[in-house]
C-alpha positions, 0 to 999 in steps of 0.5 A: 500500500502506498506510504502518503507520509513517505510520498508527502516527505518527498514532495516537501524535501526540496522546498526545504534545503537544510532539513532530511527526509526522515525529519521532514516525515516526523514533521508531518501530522494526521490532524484531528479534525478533517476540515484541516485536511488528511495530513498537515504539515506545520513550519514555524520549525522552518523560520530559522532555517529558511529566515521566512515567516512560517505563514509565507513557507507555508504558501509557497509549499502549498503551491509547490505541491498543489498539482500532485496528482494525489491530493484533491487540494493543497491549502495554507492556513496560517502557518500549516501546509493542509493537505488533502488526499483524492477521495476515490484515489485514497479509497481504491487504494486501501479497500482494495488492498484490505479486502485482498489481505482478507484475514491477513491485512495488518500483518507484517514480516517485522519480526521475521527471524526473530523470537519473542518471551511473552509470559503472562498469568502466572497464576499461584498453584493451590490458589483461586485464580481470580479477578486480579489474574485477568489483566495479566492473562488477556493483556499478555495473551494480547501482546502474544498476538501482536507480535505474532501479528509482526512477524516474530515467533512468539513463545507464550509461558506461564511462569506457575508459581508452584514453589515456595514456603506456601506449599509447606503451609498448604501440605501442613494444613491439609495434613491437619484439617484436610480431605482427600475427596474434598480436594478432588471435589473442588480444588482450588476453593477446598485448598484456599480454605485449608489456607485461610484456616493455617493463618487464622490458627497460626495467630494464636500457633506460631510453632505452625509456621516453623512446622511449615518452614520444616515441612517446605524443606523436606519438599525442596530436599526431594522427600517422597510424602510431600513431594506426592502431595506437591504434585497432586496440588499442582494436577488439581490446579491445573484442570482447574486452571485450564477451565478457564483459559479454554473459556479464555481461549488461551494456550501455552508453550510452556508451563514451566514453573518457579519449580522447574528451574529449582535445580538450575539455581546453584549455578548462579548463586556460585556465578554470582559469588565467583564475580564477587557480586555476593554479600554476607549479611546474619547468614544471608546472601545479598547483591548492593545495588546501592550504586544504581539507586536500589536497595539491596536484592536478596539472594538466599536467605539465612537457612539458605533457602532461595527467592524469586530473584534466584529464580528469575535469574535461572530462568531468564539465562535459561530461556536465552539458552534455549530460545535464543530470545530477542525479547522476553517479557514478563506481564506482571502486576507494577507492584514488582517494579523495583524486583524487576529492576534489581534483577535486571541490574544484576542479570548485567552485573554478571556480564549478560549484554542481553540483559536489557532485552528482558521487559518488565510490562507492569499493569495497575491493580484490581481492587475490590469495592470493599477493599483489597482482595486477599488470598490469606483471608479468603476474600476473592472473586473467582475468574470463572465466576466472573466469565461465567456471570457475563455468559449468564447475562448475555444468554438472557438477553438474547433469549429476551430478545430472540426467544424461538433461537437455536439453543446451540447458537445462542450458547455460542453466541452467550459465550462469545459476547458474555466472555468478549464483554470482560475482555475488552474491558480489560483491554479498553483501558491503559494497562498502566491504569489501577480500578476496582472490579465492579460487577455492574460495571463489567456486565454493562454492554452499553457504549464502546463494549466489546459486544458492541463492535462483536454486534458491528461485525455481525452487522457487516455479515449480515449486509454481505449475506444479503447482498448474495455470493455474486455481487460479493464476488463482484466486489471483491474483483474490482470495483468503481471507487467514485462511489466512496467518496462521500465523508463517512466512507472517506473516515473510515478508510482512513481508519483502515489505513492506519490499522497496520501502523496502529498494530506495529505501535501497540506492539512497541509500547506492550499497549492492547488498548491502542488496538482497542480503541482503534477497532472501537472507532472502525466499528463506529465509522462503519456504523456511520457509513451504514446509517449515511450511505444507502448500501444495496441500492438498485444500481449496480455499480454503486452496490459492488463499490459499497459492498467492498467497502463492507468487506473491507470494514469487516475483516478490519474488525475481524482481525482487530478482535483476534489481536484481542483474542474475542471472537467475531460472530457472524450472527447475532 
C-alpha cells in the first residue's frame, strides 16, 4: 500500500534545503479534525532555517505541491501546509488492498527471524485464580498476538508459581484439617480454605509456621510424602486452571514453573559469588545495588533457602539458552517494579549484554469495592465466576430478545459476547491504569463494549449475506471507487489505513488498548457509513463499490478482535 507520509516527505524535501527526509516525515501530522485536511504539515520549525515567516513557507509549499496528482487540494492556513488526499484515489487504494489481505491485512514480516518471551498469568498453584489474574492473562495473551501479528515467533509461558514456603503451609494444613475427596471435589476453593484456616490458627500457633518452614524443606530436599502431595496440588490446579483459559481461549508453550528451574539455581548463586557480586549479611546472601539507586536484592536467605530473584535469574539465562530470545517479557502486576529492576541490574552485573532485552510490562491493580482482595483471608472473586456471570447475562438477553433461537447458537453466541464483554474491558483501558472490579460495571454492554463492535461485525455479515455470493464476488474483483467518496466512507478508510501502523505501535509500547480503541472507532465509522450511505441500492455499480467497502470494514474488525483474542460472530 502506498506510504502518503513517505510520498508527502518527498514532495516537501526540496522546498526545504537544510532539513532530511526522515525529519521532514516526523514533521508531518494526521490532524484531528478533517476540515484541516488528511495530513498537515506545520513550519514555524522552518523560520530559522529558511529566515521566512512560517505563514509565507507555508504558501509557497502549498503551491509547490498543489498539482500532485494525489491530493484533491493543497491549502495554507496560517502557518500549516493542509493537505488533502483524492477521495476515490485514497479509497481504491486501501479497500482494495484490505479486502485482498482478507484475514491477513495488518500483518507484517517485522519480526521475521526473530523470537519473542511473552509470559503472562502466572497464576499461584493451590490458589483461586481470580479477578486480579485477568489483566495479566488477556493483556499478555494480547501482546502474544501482536507480535505474532509482526512477524516474530512468539513463545507464550506461564511462569506457575508452584514453589515456595506456601506449599509447606498448604501440605501442613491439609495434613491437619484436610480431605482427600474434598480436594478432588473442588480444588482450588477446598485448598484456599485449608489456607485461610493455617493463618487464622497460626495467630494464636506460631510453632505452625516453623512446622511449615520444616515441612517446605523436606519438599525442596526431594522427600517422597510431600513431594506426592506437591504434585497432586499442582494436577488439581491445573484442570482447574485450564477451565478457564479454554473459556479464555488461551494456550501455552510452556508451563514451566518457579519449580522447574529449582535445580538450575546453584549455578548462579556460585556465578554470582565467583564475580564477587555476593554479600554476607546474619547468614544471608545479598547483591548492593546501592550504586544504581536500589536497595539491596536478596539472594538466599539465612537457612539458605532461595527467592524469586534466584529464580528469575535461572530462568531468564535459561530461556536465552534455549530460545535464543530477542525479547522476553514478563506481564506482571507494577507492584514488582523495583524486583524487576534489581534483577535486571544484576542479570548485567554478571556480564549478560542481553540483559536489557528482558521487559518488565507492569499493569495497575484490581481492587475490590470493599477493599483489597486477599488470598490469606479468603476474600476473592473467582475468574470463572466472573466469565461465567457475563455468559449468564448475555444468554438472557438474547433469549429476551430472540426467544424461538437455536439453543446451540445462542450458547455460542452467550459465550462469545458474555466472555468478549470482560475482555475488552480489560483491554479498553491503559494497562498502566489501577480500578476496582465492579460487577455492574463489567456486565454493562452499553457504549464502546466489546459486544458492541462483536454486534458491528455481525452487522457487516449480515449486509454481505444479503447482498448474495455474486455481487460479493463482484466486489471483491474490482470495483468503481467514485462511489466512496462521500465523508463517512472517506473516515473510515482512513481508519483502515492506519490499522497496520496502529498494530506495529501497540506492539512497541506492550499497549492492547491502542488496538482497542482503534477497532472501537472502525466499528463506529462503519456504523456511520451504514446509517449515511444507502448500501444495496438498485444500481449496480454503486452496490459492488459499497459492498467492498463492507468487506473491507469487516475483516478490519475481524482481525482487530483476534489481536484481542474475542471472537467475531457472524450472527447475532
Amino acid at each position: 500500500m502506498i506510504n502518503y507520509v513517505d510520498r508527502i516527505a518527498d514532495l516537501i524535501a526540496p522546498q526545504v534545503e537544510g532539513l532530511e527526509k526522515e525529519e521532514i516525515r516526523s514533521m508531518i501530522e494526521t490532524p484531528a479534525d478533517s476540515k484541516m485536511g488528511d495530513y498537515a504539515f506545520p513550519c514555524f520549525k522552518l523560520a530559522k532555517i529558511l529566515r521566512k515567516a512560517p505563514p509565507m513557507i507555508a504558501k509557497g509549499i502549498a503551491e509547490a505541491i498543489g498539482d500532485d496528482a494525489m491530493f484533491e487540494k493543497v491549502e495554507q492556513v496560517n502557518a500549516y501546509v493542509n493537505m488533502f488526499l483524492k477521495k476515490d484515489a485514497f479509497a481504491k487504494e486501501v479497500v482494495s488492498e484490505v479486502v485482498a489481505a482478507g484475514d491477513d491485512y495488518g500483518k507484517c514480516s517485522l519480526g521475521e527471524g526473530k523470537t519473542v518471551i511473552v509470559e503472562y498469568s502466572s497464576p499461584n498453584i493451590a490458589k483461586p485464580f481470580h479477578i486480579g489474574h485477568i489483566r495479566s492473562t488477556v493483556i499478555g495473551a494480547s501482546i502474544a498476538k501482536i507480535y505474532d501479528n509482526l512477524g516474530f515467533k512468539v513463545v507464550r509461558i506461564n511462569h506457575l508459581g508452584d514453589y515456595g514456603t506456601q506449599f509447606g503451609k498448604m501440605i501442613v494444613a491439609y495434613r491437619r484439617w484436610g480431605n482427600k475427596q474434598d480436594v478432588i471435589d473442588a480444588p482450588i476453593k477446598t485448598l484456599l480454605s485449608y489456607y485461610t484456616k493455617f493463618h487464622v490458627e497460626a495467630e494464636n500457633d506460631p510453632t505452625l509456621e516453623d512446622e511449615a518452614r520444616a515441612t517446605f524443606t523436606k519438599l525442596e530436599n526431594g522427600e517422597p510424602e510431600e513431594q506426592a502431595l506437591w504434585q497432586w496440588f499442582r494436577d488439581e490446579s491445573l484442570k482447574e486452571f485450564s477451565r478457564v483459559y479454554d473459556m479464555l481461549g488461551i494456550t501455552y508453550d510452556s508451563y514451566a514453573g518457579e519449580s522447574f528451574y529449582s535445580d538450575k539455581m546453584p549455578r548462579f548463586v556460585k556465578e554470582l559469588e565467583e564475580k564477587g557480586l555476593l554479600e554476607e549479611d546474619n547468614g544471608a546472601q545479598l547483591v548492593r545495588l546501592d550504586d544504581y539507586g536500589l536497595t539491596p536484592a536478596l539472594i538466599t536467605k539465612s537457612d539458605g533457602s532461595t527467592l524469586y530473584i534466584t529464580r528469575d535469574i535461572a530462568a531468564a539465562v535459561y530461556r536465552k539458552e534455549t530460545y535464543d530470545f530477542y525479547k522476553n517479557i514478563y506481564v506482571v502486576a507494577s507492584q514488582q517494579n523495583l524486583h524487576f529492576q534489581q534483577w535486571i541490574q544484576i542479570l548485567e552485573l554478571m556480564g549478560y549484554d542481553w540483559a536489557r532485552s528482558c521487559i518488565h510490562v507492569p499493569f495497575g491493580l484490581v481492587s475490590l469495592e470493599d477493599g483489597t482482595m486477599s488470598t490469606r483471608e479468603g476474600r476473592v472473586v473467582f475468574l470463572e465466576d466472573v466469565l461465567n456471570g457475563a455468559v449468564d447475562k448475555t444468554r438472557e438477553i438474547i433469549k429476551e430478545k430472540n426467544p424461538d433461537a437455536d439453543a446451540e447458537t445462542v450458547e455460542d453466541i452467550a459465550k462469545a459476547v458474555g466472555i468478549g464483554a470482560v475482555v475488552f474491558n480489560e483491554l479498553s483501558n491503559y494497562r498502566i491504569k489501577d480500578y476496582v472490579f465492579s460487577w455492574e460495571h463489567v456486565l454493562n454492554f452499553e457504549g464502546e463494549t466489546g459486544p458492541y463492535v462483536q454486534y458491528t461485525h455481525a452487522r457487516a455479515c449480515s449486509i454481505l449475506r444479503n447482498a448474495g455470493d455474486d455481487v460479493v464476488a463482484k466486489a471483491k474483483a474490482g470495483f468503481d471507487a467514485k462511489y466512496l467518496t462521500g465523508e463517512s466512507a472517506h473516515e473510515l478508510s482512513r481508519l483502515l489505513y492506519e490499522l497496520p501502523e496502529v498494530i506495529v505501535e501497540a506492539g512497541e509500547k506492550y499497549e492492547p488498548s491502542i488496538v482497542t480503541r482503534h477497532i472501537v472507532d472502525i466499528a463506529q465509522a462503519f456504523n456511520k457509513f451504514y446509517h449515511d450511505e444507502h448500501i444495496l441500492v438498485d444500481n449496480e455499480d454503486e452496490k459492488i463499490a459499497k459492498v467492498a467497502m463492507v468487506l473491507a470494514a469487516k475483516s478490519a474488525i475481524r482481525n482487530g478482535l483476534d489481536l484481542l483474542c474475542l471472537k467475531a460472530p457472524e450472527k447475532m
